[in-house]
N, C-alpha and C positions, 0 to 999 in steps of 0.2 A: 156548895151553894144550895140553899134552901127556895125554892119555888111554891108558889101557892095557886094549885088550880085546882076546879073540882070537877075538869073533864077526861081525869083519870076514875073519877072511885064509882064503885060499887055498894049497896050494902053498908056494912060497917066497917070499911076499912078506909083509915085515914092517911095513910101516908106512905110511898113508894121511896124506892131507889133507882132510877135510870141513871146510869152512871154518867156524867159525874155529878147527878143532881139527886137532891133527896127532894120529891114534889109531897109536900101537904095539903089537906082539904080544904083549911080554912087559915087566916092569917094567926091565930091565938093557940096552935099548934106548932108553932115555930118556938116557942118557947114550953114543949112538954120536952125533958132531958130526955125521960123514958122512951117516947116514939122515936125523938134523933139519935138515941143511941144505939135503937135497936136498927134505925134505918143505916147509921153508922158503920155496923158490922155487915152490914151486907154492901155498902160499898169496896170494904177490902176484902170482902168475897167476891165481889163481882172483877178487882182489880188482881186478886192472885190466879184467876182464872180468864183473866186476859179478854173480860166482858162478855162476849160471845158465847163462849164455853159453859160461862155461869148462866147464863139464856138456856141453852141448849140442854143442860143437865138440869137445873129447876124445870122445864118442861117436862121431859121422860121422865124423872122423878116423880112429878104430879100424876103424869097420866099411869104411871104403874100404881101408886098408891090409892089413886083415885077405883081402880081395878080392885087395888086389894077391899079399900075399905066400903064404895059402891057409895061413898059420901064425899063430896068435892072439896067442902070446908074441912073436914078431920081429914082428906087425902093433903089441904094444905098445909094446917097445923104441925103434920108427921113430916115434912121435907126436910132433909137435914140443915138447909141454910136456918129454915127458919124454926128448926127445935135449937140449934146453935144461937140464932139471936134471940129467942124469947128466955132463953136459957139464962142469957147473961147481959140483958136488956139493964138491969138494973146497977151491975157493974161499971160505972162509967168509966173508970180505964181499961175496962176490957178490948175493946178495938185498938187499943196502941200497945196494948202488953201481951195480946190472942198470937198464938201460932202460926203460922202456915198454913191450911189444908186443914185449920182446926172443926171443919164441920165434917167432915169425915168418924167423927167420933162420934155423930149425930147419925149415921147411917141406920 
């Protein structure tokens, strides 16, 4: 289900995954494939890892790389969920045909 608020964003980013919701900024982003696909794949990351878990690791992820790189935007960029969804943002079957644990490869 696609929701539209803009009392999530920051900055420049338009569009989340709270599971089981992909929320957008604005209503004419509901029809960008590329931001739903990429919010797409992070749904079934957030769903193989039983929601919680993918909270808990996208945090310690960030704040270690945020360590490494001493830049919060390139500690986000480097997360493995989301080097996995930018990776293959543009494959739109990629969320029904991705692996398992397939961001692990993104490590």
């Amino acid at each position: 289900m696609i929701l539209v608020s803009r009392l999530f964003f920051v900055k420049n980013y338009v569009g989340l995954t709270l599971w089981p919701f992909i929320i957008v900024k604005d209503a004419t982003l509901k029809n960008d494939t590329v931001l739903i696909n990429h919010e797409k794949i992070h749904l079934k990351q957030q769903l193989e890892l039983l929601v919680v878990f993918f909270y808990v690791f996208y945090l310690v992820e960030w704040c270690v790389r945020c360590i490494c790189y001493v830049d919060s935007y390139k500690a986000y960029k480097n997360i493995s969920f989301e080097r996995e969804a930018y990776a293959n943002e543009r494959n739109l079957n990629y969320p029904s045909a991705r692996s398992a644990f397939s961001f692990i490869k993104y490590l």
